[in-house]
Structure formats: C-alpha cells, structure tokens
C-alpha positions as CSV (number, residue, x, y, z in Angstrom):
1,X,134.1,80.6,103.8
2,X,131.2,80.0,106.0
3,X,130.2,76.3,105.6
4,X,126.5,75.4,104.7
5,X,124.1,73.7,107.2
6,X,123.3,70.1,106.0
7,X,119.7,69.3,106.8
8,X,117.8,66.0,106.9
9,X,114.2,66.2,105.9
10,X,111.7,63.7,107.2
11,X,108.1,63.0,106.9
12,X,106.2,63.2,110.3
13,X,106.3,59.4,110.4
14,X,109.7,59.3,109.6
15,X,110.9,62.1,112.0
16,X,109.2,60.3,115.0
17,X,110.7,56.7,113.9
18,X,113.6,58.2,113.1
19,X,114.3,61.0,115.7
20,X,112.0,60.6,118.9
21,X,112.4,57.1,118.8
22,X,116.3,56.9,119.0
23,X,116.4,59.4,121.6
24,X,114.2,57.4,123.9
25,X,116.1,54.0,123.4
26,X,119.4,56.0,123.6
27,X,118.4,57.5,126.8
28,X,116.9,54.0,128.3
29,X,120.4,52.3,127.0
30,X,122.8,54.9,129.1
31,X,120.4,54.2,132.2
32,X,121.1,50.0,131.7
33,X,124.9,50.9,131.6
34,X,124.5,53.6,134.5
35,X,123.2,50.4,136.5
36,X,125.8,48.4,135.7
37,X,127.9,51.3,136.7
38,X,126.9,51.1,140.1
39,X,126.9,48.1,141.1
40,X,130.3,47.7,139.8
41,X,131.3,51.4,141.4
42,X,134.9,51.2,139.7
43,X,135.6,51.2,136.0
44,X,138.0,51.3,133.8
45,X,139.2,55.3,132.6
46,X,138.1,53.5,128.9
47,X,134.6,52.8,129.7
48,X,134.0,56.2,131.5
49,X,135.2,57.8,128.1
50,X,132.5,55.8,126.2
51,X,130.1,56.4,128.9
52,X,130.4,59.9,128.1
53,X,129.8,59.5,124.6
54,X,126.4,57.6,125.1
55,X,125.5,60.6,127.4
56,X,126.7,63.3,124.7
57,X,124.4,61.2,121.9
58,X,121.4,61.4,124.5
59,X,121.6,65.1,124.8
60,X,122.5,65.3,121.0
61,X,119.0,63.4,120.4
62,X,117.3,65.0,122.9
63,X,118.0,68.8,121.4
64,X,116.9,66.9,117.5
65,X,114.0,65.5,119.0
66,X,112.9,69.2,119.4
67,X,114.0,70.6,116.6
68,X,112.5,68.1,114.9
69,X,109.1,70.1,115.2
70,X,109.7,71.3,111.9
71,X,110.3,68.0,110.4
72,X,114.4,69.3,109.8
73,X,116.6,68.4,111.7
74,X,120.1,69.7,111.1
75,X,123.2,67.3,110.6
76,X,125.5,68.7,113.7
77,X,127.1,67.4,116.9
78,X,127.8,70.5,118.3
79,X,125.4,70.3,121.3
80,X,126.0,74.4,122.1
81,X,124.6,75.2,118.4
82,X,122.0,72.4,118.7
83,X,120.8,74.1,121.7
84,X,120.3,77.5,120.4
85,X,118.2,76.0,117.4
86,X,115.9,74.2,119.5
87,X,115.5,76.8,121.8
88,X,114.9,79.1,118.6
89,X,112.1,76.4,117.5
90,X,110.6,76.7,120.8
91,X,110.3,81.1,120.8
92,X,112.8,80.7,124.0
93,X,110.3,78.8,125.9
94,X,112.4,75.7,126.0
95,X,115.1,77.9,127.9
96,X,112.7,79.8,129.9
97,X,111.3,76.4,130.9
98,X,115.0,75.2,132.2
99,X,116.1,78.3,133.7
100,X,113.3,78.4,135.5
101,X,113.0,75.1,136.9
102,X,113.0,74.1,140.3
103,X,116.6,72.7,139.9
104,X,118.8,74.7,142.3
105,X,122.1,73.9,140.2
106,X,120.9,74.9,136.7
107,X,122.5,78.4,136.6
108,X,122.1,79.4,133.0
109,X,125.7,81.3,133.0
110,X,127.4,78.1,134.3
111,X,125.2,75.9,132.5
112,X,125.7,77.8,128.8
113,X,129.6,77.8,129.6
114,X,129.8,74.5,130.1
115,X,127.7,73.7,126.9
116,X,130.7,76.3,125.4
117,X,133.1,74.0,126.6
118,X,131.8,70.8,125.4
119,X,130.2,71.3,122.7
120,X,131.7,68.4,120.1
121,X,132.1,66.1,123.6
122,X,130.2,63.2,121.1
123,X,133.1,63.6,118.5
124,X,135.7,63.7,121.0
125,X,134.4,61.1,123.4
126,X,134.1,58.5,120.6
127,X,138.0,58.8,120.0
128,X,139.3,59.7,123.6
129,X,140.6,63.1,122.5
130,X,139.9,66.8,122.7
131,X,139.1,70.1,124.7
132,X,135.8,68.1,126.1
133,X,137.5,65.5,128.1
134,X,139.4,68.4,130.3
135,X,136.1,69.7,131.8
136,X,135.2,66.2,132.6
137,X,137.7,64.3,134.5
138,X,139.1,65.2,137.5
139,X,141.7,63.3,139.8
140,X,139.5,62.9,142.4
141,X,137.8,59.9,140.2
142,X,141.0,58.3,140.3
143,X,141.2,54.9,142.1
144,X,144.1,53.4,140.8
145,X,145.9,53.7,137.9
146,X,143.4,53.7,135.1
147,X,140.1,52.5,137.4
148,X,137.7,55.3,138.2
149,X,135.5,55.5,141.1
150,X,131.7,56.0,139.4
151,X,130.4,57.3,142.5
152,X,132.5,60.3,142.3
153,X,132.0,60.8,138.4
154,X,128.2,61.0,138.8
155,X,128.2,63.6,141.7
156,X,131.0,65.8,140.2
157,X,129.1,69.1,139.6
158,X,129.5,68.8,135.7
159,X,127.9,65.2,135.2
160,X,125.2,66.4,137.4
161,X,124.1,69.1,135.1
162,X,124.4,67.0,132.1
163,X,122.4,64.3,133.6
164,X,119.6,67.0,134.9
165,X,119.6,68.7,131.6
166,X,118.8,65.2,130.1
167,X,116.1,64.8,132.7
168,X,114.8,67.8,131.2
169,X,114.9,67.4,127.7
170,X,112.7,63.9,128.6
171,X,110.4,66.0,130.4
172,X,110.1,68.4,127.7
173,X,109.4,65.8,125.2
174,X,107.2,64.1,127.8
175,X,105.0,67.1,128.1
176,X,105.0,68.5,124.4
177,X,103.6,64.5,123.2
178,X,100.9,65.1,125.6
179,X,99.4,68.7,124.7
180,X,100.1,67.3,120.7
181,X,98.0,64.9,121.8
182,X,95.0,67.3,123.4
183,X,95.1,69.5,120.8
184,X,94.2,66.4,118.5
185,X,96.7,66.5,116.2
186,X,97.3,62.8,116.5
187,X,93.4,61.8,116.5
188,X,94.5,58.4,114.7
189,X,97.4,57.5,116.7
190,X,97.3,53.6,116.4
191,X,97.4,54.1,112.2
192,X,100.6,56.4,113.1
193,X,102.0,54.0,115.1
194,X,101.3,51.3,112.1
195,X,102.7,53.4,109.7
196,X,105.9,53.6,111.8
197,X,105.6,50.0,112.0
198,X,105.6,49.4,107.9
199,X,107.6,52.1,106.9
200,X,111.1,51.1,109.5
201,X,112.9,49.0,107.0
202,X,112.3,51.7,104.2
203,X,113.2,54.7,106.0
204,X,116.9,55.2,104.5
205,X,115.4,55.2,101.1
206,X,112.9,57.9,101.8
207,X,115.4,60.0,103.9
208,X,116.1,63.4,101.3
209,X,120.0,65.2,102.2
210,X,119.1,68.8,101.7
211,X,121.4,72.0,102.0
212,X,120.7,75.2,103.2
C-alpha cells in the first residue's frame, strides 16, 4: 500500500517565517561550523557525521524553500523526491538552471545518482547509520584512528557537489526574492516583515497537518 503524502499548509507569512527563514539561518549555521572546521583541519569521525547532517538539513530546506511557492510544503527527508517536486514547481526551470550553470562538475547523470544514493542522508546522519554514509567517507580522510582530516572531506568530489548544489539553491532563492520583488508582489514589504515579527510565537498554533 502506497503511503499518503503528509503536507504542511502555511499562510504566506507563515511559509516565509517558517520555511525561508530556517533555511537561511541553517545554511549561515553550517558556514560558522565549516569555519571552525578549518581552523581546526582535524576532527573527530563524530563531528564529521553531524556535519553532514547540518549539510543534509540545508539542502532539505533549501529544496522546501522552493516548493514552498505553493504555500505546501511536503513533510519528507528524502532529498531525491524533494528535488523532483521542486523542480516540478519550477516547470523544470530550476534543473535547467543547474545543469546549465557554469559549474564544470555539475554533471546531471553524476549529480542525480548521487542524490539516488543519499537520499535519507538527514535520517541517517542524525544516527550514524545507513547506505548514505558509504558514499561519503572515504579512507583517505583518515588521520588517525577516529580524527579526520577536513581538508580532504571538503575537496572529495561528493562534498563538493553537495556544497555547490547548496550554493545554488541560495542563488535560486536569491534571485526568485528579487524578481517577487519587481513584479510587486511584495509592494508592503516592511508590514510583511511586521507581520512575521507578531505572528513567530503563534505559528505552531496556526500550522494546519493536511493529507493528500
């Protein structure tokens, strides 16, 4: 039996408090640790694992923050289905917009396989477990025992496309907030912002679980 999609539907204030809003602090919180990551160059083999999971729940926010459009966003950490959705809410233009960037490593067959591979890598990051991991971790970031050389984990082919398909999804958001913006459908955007302001510690209550 094929199990139903779970939805979460917002308001338009509540999807960009809710939704935009975590991606973008998410996304600036994995940059602090990255940071910290280099100037410490070797980690522990635990703190890579959760570094992962930080990276997973970027990409997991950044593919909601677009399906978002819609004002749905559907209740999933699989970050292959994810991806077809919001390219789906985009008519394809999302893809054609990544594919066709100027970013020599983005091959889409390589790319959508390795999305394939990975796909619940938030799940099983949080736990240290599962398939995800295997595509991942290589002995080459081994130092010593369980330290890891960072260096070596953020140049491995597989973090780099992660980390540039992040990039992307920032850039994507980046550039659909500023047409929204010329075509005037936020002609009142300090009440918006206000509105975010008064409504943050009520959210949960006005949050409606739907099934389709």
């Amino acid at each position: 039996m094929k199990s139903k999609r779970v939805y979460i539907g917002l308001s338009e204030t509540a999807s960009e408090l809710t939704i935009t809003s975590a991606f973008i602090g998410a996304t600036k919180n994995m940059y602090i640790i990255e940071e910290h990551f280099y100037a410490l160059k070797h980690i522990p083999l635990n703190q890579y694992i959760n570094y992962l999971s930080q990276l997973a729940l970027c990409i997991e926010l950044g593919l909601k923050n677009i399906i978002k459009i819609t004002n749905k966003v559907w209740k999933s950490h699989d970050l292959e289905h994810l991806f077809l959705e919001a390219d789906k809410e985009t008519n394809s233009n999302f893809s054609k917009k990544l594919f066709g960037s100027n970013k020599s490593e983005f091959n889409q067959n390589y790319f959508l396989g390795l999305l394939k591979n990975i796909k619940f890598l938030y799940e099983e990051s949080r736990y240290s477990y599962g398939n995800s991991l295997n595509y991942l971790f290589t002995e080459k970031y081994i130092v010593k025992n369980n330290i890891l050389d960072f260096y070596e984990i953020i140049n491995n082919k597989p973090i780099r496309i992660l980390k540039l398909f992040l990039e992307e999804l920032g850039e994507y958001h980046n550039f659909i907030h500023i047409n929204s913006i010329k075509d005037n459908e936020y002609k009142e955007l300090d009440s918006i912002i206000s509105d975010i302001v008064k409504t943050k510690f009520q959210i949960q209550e006005n949050i409606d679980i739907k099934e389709y």
